[in-house]
N, C-alpha and C positions, 0 to 999 in steps of 0.2 A: 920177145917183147919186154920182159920184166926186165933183163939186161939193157936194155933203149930207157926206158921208163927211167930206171936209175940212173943212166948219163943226163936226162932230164931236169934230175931235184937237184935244188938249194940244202945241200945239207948241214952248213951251219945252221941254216934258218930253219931246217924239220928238227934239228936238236934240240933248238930254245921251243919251238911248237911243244916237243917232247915233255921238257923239262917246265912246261909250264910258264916260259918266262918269256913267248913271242910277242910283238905290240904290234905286229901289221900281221895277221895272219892271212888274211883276202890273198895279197902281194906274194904267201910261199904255197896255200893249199885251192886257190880259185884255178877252173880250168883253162889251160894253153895251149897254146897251138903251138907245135913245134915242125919241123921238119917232117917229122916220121909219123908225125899224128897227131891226136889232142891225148892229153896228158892229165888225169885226173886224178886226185889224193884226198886224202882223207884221215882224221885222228880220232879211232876209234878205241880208246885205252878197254885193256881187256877182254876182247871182241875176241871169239873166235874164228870168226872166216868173213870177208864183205865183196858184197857183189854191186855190178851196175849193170842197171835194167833201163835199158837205150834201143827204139825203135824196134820194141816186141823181143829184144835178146837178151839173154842174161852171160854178163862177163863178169867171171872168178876175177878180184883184186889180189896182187900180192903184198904178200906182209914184206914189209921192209924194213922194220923196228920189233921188235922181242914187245914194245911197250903199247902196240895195234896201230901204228902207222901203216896205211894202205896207198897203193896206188896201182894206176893201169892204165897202158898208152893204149886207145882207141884208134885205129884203122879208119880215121876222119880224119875233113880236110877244112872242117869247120865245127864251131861246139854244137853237140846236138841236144836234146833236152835228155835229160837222164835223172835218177835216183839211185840212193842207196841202199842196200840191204842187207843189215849187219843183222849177226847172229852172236849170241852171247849162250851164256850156258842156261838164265833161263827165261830168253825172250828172244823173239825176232822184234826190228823194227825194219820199216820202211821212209825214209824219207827223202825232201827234196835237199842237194846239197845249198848251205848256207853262206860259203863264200863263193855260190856262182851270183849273187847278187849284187847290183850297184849300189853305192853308198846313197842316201836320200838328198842328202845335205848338200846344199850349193855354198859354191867360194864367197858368192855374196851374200849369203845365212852366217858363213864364220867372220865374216869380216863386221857385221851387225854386230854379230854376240860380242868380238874383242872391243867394239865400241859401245856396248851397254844398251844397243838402239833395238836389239831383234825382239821385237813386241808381243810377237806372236812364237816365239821358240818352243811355248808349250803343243805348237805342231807335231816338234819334229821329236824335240829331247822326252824321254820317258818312255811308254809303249804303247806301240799304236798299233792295231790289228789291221790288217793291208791285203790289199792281195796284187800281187806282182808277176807279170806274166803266167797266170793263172794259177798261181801257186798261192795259197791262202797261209796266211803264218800273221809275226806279230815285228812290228820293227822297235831296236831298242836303241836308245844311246842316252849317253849320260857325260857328263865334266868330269875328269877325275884326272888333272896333267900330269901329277906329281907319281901318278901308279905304275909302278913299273909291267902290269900287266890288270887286265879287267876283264873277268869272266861272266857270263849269264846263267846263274842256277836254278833249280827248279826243280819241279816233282819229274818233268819232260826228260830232265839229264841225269834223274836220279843224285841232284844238286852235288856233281863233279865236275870243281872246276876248270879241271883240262880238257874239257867237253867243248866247251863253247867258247872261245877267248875270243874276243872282240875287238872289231880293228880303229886305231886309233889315227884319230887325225892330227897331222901334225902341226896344222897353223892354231888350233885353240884346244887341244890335248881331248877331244871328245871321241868318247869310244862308243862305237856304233854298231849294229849288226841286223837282219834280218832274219829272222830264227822260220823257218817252215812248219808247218802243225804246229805250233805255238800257238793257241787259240783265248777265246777271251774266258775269265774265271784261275787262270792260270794264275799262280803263285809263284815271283820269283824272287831273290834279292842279287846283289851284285857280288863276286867274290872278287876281292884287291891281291893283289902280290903287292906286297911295299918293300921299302929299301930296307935292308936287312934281313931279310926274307920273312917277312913278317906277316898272315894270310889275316883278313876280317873278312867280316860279311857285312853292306850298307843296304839300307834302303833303297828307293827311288827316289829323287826332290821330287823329280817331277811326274811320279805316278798318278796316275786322276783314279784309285782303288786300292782299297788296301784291306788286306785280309781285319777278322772280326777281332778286334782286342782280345784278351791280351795277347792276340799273334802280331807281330809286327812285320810279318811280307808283305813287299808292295803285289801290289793284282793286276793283270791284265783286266782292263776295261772292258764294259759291256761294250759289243759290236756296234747297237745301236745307239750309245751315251753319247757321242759325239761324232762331228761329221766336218772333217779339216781336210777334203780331198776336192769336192765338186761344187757346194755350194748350192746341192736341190736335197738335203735334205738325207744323203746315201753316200756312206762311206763306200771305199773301194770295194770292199767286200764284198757289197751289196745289200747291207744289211738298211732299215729304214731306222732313224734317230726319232726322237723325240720333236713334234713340229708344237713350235708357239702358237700360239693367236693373240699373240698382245700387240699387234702393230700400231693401234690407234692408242694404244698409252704409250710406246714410244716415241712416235711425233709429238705424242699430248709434253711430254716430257721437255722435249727438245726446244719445244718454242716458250715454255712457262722460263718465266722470271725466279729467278734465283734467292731475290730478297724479295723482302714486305707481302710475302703470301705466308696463309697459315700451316704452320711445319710438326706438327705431331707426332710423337714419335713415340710405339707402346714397343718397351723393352720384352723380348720374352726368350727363352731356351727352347727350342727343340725337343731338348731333352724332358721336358712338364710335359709334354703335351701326346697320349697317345695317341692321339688320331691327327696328325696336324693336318687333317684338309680340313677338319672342323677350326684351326683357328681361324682363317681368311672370312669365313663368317662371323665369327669372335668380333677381330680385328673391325671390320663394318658394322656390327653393331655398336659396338663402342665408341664412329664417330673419328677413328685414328685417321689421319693424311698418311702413315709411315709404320712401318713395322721397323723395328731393329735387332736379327737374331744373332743371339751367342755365338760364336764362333762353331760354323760347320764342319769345319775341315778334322781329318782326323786326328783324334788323339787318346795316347795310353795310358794314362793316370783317369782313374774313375774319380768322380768326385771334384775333378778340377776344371769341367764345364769347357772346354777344349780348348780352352786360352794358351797351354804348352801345348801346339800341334805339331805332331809327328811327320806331318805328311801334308802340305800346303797347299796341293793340288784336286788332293781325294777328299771327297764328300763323307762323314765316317757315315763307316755299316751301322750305327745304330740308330740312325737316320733315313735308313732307307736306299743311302747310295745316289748317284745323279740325278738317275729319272726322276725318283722321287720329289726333289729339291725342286728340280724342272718344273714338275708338275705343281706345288704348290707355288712357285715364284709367278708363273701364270695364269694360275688361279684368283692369288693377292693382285696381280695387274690387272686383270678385267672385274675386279672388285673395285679398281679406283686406288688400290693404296699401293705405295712408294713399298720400294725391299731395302736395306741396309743390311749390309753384313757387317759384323766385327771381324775387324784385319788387323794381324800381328806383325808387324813388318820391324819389330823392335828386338826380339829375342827369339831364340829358337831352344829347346831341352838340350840336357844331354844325355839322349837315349844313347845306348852305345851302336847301332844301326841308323841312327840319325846324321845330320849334318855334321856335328864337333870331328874335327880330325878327319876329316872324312875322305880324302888318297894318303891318308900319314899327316899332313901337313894342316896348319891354320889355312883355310879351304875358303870357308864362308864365315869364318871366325877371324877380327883382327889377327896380326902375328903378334903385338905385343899384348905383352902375359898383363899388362896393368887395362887393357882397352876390355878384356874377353866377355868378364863376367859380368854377368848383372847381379850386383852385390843384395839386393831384396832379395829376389828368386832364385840365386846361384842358377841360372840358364846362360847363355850363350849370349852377344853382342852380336850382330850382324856387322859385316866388312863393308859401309858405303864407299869407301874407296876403292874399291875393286869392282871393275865395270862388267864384269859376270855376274858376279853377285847379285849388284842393282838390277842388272837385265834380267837376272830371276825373279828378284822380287816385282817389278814392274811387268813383266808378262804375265807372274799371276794374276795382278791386279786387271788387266786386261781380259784374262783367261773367266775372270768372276762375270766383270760387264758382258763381256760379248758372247759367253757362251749360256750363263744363267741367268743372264737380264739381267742383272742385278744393276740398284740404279744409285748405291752408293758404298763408300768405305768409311767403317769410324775406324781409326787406326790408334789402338792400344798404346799406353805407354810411352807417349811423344817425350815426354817428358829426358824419359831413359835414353831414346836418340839423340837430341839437343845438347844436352849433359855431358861432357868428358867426364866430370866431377860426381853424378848423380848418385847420391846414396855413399858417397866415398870423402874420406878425411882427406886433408893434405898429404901430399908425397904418396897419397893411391893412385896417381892419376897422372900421365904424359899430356902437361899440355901442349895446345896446336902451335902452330907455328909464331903465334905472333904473344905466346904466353900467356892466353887466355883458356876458358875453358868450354867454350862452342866450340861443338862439334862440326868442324866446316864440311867435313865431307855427307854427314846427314844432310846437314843444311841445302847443301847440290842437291841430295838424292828425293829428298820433298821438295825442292820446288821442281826438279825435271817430274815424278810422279805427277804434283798438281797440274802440272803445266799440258802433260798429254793425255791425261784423261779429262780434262777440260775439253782439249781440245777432239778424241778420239768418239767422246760419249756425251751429245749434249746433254746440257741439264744434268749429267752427273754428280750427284754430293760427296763433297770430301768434308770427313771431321775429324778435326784432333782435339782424342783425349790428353790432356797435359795441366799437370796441374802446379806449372811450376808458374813465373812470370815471364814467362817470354814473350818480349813484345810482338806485336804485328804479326801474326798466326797467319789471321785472314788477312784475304786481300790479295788483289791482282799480282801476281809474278813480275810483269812488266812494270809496276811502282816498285818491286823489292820487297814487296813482302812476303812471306814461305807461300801463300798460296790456298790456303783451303777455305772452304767456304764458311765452316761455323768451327768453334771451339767448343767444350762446355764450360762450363762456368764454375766453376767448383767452386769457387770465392762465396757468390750466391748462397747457394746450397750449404754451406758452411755455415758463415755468418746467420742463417735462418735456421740451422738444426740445433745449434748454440744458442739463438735466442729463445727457444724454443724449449729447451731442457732448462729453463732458468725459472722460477715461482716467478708470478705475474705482479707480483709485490717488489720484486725487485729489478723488473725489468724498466722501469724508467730510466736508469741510468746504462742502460744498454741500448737504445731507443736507434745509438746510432748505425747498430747490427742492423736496422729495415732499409735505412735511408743511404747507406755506403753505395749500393750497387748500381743507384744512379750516378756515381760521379765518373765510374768507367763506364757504365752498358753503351754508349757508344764506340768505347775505342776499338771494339771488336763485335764480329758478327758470332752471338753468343746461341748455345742450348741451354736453357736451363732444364738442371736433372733434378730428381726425386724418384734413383732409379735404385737397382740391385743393388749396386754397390754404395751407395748413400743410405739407403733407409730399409737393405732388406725386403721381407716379406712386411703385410699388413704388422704381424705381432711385431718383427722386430720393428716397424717405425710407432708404433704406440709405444714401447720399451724406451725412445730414444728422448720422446717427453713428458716435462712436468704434469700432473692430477692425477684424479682417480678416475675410472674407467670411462664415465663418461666424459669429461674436460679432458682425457689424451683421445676421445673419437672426436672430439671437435674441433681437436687444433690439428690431427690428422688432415679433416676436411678442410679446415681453414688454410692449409700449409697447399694443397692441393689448386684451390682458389687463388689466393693470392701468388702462385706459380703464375697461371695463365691470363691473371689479370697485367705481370709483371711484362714489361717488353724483353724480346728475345723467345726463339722456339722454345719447342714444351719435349720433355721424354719422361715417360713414368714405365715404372716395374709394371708387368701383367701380374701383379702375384695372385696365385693361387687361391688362397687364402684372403684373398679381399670379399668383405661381404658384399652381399646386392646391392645395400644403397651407396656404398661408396663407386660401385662401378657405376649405377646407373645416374651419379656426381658427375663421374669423370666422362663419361659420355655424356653429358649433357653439358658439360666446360669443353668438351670438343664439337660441339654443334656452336656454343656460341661463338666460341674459334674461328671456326669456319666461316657465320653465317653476319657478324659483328665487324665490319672493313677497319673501325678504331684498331681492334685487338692487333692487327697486321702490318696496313699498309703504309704507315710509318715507325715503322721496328724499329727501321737502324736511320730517324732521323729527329733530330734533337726536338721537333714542333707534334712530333705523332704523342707527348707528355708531357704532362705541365702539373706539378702540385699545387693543393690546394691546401691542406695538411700538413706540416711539414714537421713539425715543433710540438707535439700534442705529446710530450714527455710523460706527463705524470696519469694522461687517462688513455696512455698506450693504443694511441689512434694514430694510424695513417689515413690520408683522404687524398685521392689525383683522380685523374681525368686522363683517358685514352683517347686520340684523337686522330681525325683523318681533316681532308679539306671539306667538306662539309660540315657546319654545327650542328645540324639536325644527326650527325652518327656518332655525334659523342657519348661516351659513357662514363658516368659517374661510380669510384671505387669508392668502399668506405670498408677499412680494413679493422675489426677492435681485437690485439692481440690481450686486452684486461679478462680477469675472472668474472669482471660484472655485467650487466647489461646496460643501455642506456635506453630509457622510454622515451627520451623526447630531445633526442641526440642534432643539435645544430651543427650545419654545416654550410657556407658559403657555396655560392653554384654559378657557373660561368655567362647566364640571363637570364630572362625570365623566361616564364613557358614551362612546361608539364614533364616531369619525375616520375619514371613509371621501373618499380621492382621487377628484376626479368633474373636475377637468381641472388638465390640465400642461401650458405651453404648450413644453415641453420634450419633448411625444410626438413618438414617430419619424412617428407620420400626420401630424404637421405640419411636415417637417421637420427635429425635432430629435434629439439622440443618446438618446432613450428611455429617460433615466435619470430613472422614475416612481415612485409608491408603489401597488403592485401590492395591497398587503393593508392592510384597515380596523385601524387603530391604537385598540388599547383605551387611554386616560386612564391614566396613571403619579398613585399618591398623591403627586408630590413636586410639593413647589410652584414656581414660574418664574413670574417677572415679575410677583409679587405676585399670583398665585394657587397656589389649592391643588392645583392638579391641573395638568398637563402632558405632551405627547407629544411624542418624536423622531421627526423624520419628515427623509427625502433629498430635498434642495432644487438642485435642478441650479444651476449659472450663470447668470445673467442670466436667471430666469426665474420666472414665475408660479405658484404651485401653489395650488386651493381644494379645501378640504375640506367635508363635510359636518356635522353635530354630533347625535348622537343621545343624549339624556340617556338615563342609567342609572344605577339607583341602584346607592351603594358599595356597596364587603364590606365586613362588619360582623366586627372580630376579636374571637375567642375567648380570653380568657385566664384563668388558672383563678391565683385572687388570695384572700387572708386576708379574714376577715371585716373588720379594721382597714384591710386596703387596698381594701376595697370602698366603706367607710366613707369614707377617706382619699379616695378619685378619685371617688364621689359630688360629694364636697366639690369638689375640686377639677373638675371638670365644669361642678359649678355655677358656681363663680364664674367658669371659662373661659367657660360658654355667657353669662351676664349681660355679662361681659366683650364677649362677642362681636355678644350683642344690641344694647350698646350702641352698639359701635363701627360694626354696622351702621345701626341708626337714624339717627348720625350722619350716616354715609356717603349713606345715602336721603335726609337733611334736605337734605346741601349738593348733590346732586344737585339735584333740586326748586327749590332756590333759582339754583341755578345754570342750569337749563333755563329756568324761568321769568325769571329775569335776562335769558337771551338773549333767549327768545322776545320782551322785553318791544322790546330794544334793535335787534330785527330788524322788528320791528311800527312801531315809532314812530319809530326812529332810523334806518331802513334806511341812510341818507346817512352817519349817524355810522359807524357799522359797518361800511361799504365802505369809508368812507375812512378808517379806522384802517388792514382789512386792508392797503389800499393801500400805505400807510404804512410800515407795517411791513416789505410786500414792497418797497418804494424803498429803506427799510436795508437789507434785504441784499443 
């Protein structure tokens, strides 16, 4: 029979198996059916003797290689289930053979991937623990075209990589296999053969675990983390996953409106927090609509809060791992509040088991050497012109929604995608085609991203961080614009930390740092931040302004205030280190948030604000009005960024009827010296600031105060007059009121024409109009 057996083999093809250098191994070592029998083989390097144990018998293999090539024609007329049992000098194993299994992957799976479209790849590619005619193991495959061979190592192969070579497909170069007893907790990485014969070891992309820093192996998955076979709940294995119960915040999600509701967003790490199922309670007392956490996915540098992640797919271990996440993302949803993950889809590190280089070749990295790096962080550039690539990145983003709930992405670093140029002098940089310096192929790769988790996850939030000018961020796909829902604002945030670090003595002449942000807040659907990366913890944002200890907690609070009085959503740092009365501020500027329709429901429409204030240069006042279509829900701001107070502070008010104080960020509960307005302010007939009516109201120092507005109608005076002077102010009435009518109709024409002006110039010219604003703010 061992003479049959050998007329049987491929022995070019067991050579290269030998030699480490086969790409289809399934096609020379899976069982066959020949003539004379089934025909079964095996590469057992350094084995001393291997048996197969088939229908209760055990049959001796022959060595057919010095280097532990086995094989043995079985006396069958069809393959029967069998295993191996190899003996070494000092271990037995048992197991199931590995190329008697079908590949996972369907023609219409690779033909998605070559086209950028397979949404869900994080099914297949990476490892998934399975069980396959009853054999329990772990399935792997990974992209690697360029390798001349691709191995699976591990503590299972005593990580040798002629152990396990992995067979390769040949329409999108993915090497695949089904490893048997390969279970979950298992530690592996990939071994390459490259051209030149050159061996590395990579990661996974798409491993969903990864061994505890600073080990960099990817991990086989917990059995029950996830469940991409059946759809109740139970991977093949059998194992049971992790089950939601947030359904009724999903729908709640799906059907809410996307603008003019209130968007709250409390920044925080993971990594602050030892207990994080205590933040979800945090997070609702504080009043938040939004969590936004740090970057979960794993990564190897300590200290750099996981923004370079290693491994895009795995939750890190210092985090608890999937369940964990699980568990709090549906905690935070039946608490009422939104998840936001930070997503890196602009760079990757250059670990040397990471992505760079990763089968020899620019992989997931441009090929040109001027596109690669990102010259801030020396990391890595991502390839959007390569439709693998993209389909990595967009399954993950998938992979977050639909497997962790997750109900949004802020994507890091827009800026560095958009850019050919970014961070780079002249002659660093290949421009695109048309000799500019956008990046066309980002440009595709965010609006396809926007355009199908739009459409994949309703109510899903997309945010770019970007802080350069690029026009038209937000905004529908189908107008042409990239597509995401809000930006931040960094402009804001700027211009206000700036004026803010300036003595209040000389800030009149800076006056225009408050009032710039209305000449854009509409051309985009903005965040404004006062988060980690602007202002630090509590100490560093008092570091960042002018006085002394108390005047920098009051413009703290102030700066906080006139945040959420300001249109456009809100995000604040959870720091640590913030005292009680500033939390239990911001929790109370997120109830009125919430509970105030002004603050909202016209964000992004030029009528939802209107100054009253505008010009108050020298006693460093701002004064507007938040509005909806009711005048009974307006609210009056009065912002004084001066050192001094004002006792008897005049200000023009939109009618008459009753001013009632509903927050001061000058309360002693927050803080500050409690110099409030304890009693609703009835409308004075005298006019200010070109209105008819106005109230004095006590305006502390550097601080915030909002009123409410309740119309009421005037007192109507009595005066007892000639029949001539009845006659006489008749008259004169009339011509005031026609007088008045006119001067209003006018007033309403060029309003109208002026809104619609905008609106027009916001619609069509968004580019124009950002970079005016721009403009405008580079003179000053």
């Amino acid at each position: 029979m061992a003479k049959k057996a050998y007329d049987h083999m491929n022995w070019p093809r067991i050579e290269a198996v030998v030699y480490a250098e086969e790409q289809s191994p399934r096609d020379v070592m899976g069982p066959k059916i020949t003539k004379d029998g089934v025909i079964l083989q095996g590469f057992f390097p350094e084995a001393l003797s291997a048996e197969v144990i088939s229908g209760g018998k055990t049959y001796e293999m022959d060595r057919q290689d010095d280097q532990g090539y086995f094989a043995i024609l079985l006396p069958e007329h069809k393959i029967p289930a069998y295993t191996f049992r190899v003996n070494w000098s000092d271990r037995t194993e048992t197991f199931a053979d590995a190329y008697a299994f079908p590949c996972q992957i369907t023609e219409a799976e690779e033909k998605a991937f070559l086209a950028g479209v397979w949404y869900d790849s994080y099914k297949k590619l990476g490892a998934h623990p399975m069980e396959i005619s009853g054999v329990k193991g772990t399935y792997f495959a990974v992209w690697a075209p360029n390798a001349m061979r691709v191995s699976i190592v591990g503590g299972f192969n005593n990580w040798d990589g002629r152990r396990l070579p992995m067979h390769r497909m040949p329409m999108t170069g993915i090497y695949e296999l089904f490893v048997p007893e390969v279970l979950s907790g298992s530690l592996y990485k990939y071994e390459m053969l490259l051209k030149g014969g050159i061996l590395q070891l990579k990661a996974d992309p798409y491993a969903m675990a990864s061994e505890v820093p600073q080990g960099d192996a990817s991990k086989v998955a917990d059995e029950g983390d996830f469940d991409f076979t059946d759809g109740e709940g139970t991977n093949k294995n059998g194992s049971k996953g992790f089950a939601f119960t947030d359904d009724e915040w999903i729908k709640k999600r799906g059907s809410a409106e996307s603008f003019n509701v209130p968007i709250s967003i409390g920044e925080v790490s993971l990594a602050d927090w030892d207990d994080p199922e205590k933040l979800a309670a945090f997070i609702k007392e504080e009043n938040y609509t939004h969590v936004e956490l740090h970057p979960v996915m794993e990564y190897l540098t300590d200290g750099a809060d996981g923004y370079p992640s290693s491994s895009l797919y795995a939750v890190s271990a210092r985090y608890g791992g999937a369940a964990a996440l699980k568990k709090l993302i549906n905690e935070l949803h039946r608490s009422g509040i939104g998840v936001i993950l930070d997503w890196n889809a602009a760079q990757f590190p250059k670990y040397a088991t990471g992505l760079s280089l990763f089968d020899g070749t620019p992989l997931y990295e441009p090929s040109d050497p001027k596109a690669q790096i990102h010259p801030m962080w020396d990391t890595m550039l991502y390839n959007y012109g390569s439709p693998m690539v993209t389909e990595y990145l967009l399954s993950n983003a998938c992979f977050w929604a639909e497997e962790f709930h997750a109900d949004g992405l802020r994507l890091d670093d827009v800026d560095a995608m958009l850019y050919l140029d970014y961070g780079k002098q002249p002659g660093e940089y290949t421009p695109n085609i048309y000799g500019t310096n956008e990046n066309l192929q980002a440009i595709e790769f965010l609006k396809h991203f926007n355009s199908i988790m739009h459409k994949k996850y309703p109510g899903f939030l997309t945010i770019a961080h970007e802080d350069g000018l690029w026009p038209c961020l937000t905004g529908s796909v189908e107008d042409d614009f990239i597509g995401f829902d809000y930006k931040w604002s960094g402009g804001w945030t700027g211009d206000l930390l700036s004026y803010l670090e300036t003595d209040p003595i000389m800030r009149s002449g800076r006056h225009d740092q408050l009032t710039l942000s209305m000449l854009y807040a509409y051309s985009e659907h903005y965040v404004l931040t006062l988060g980690s990366r602007d202002v630090g913890n509590q100490n560093g944002f008092l570091a960042k302004v002018w006085g002394d200890e108390a005047q920098k907690m009051a413009q703290v609070r102030e700066a906080y205030a006139y945040m959420y009085m300001h249109p456009g959503c809100k995000m604040t740092a959870l720091s640590g280190d913030a005292s009680p009365e500033i939390r239990k501020m911001i929790g109370d500027l997120n109830r009125l948030y919430r509970e105030y329709p002004a603050l909202s429901v016209k964000d992004d429409d030029y009528e939802g604000f209107e100054w009253i204030q505008l010009m108050k240069y020298d006693e460093t006042v701002i004064t507007f009005m938040r509005k909806s279509d009711k005048p009974e829900e307006t609210l009056l701001v009065i912002c004084n960024f001066a050192a001094v107070p004002y006792a008897a502070y005049q200000v023009g008010v939109p009618f008459y009827g009753k001013y009632k104080e509903i927050f001061n960020s000058d309360d002693a509960a927050y803080g500050g010296s409690g110099n409030t307005n304890l009693r609703a302010r009835t409308a004075l007939i005298k006019e200010c600031d070109e209105r008819d009516y106005s109230i004095k109201v006590k305006v502390p120092a550097l601080s915030v105060c909002v009123f409410t507005c309740t119309p009421v109608e005037p007192p109507v005076k009595k005066e007892k007059v000639s029949e001539k002077g009845v006659k006489s102010g008749k008259k004169a009435v009339t011509k005031k009121t026609e007088k008045s009518v006119k001067k209003a109709d006018a007033e309403k024409a060029a309003k109208s024409v002026k809104k619609a002006d905008a609106e027009k110039t916001t619609k069509s010219s968004g580019k124009k109009a950002t970079a005016a604003a721009e403009a405008v703010k580079a003179r000053l």
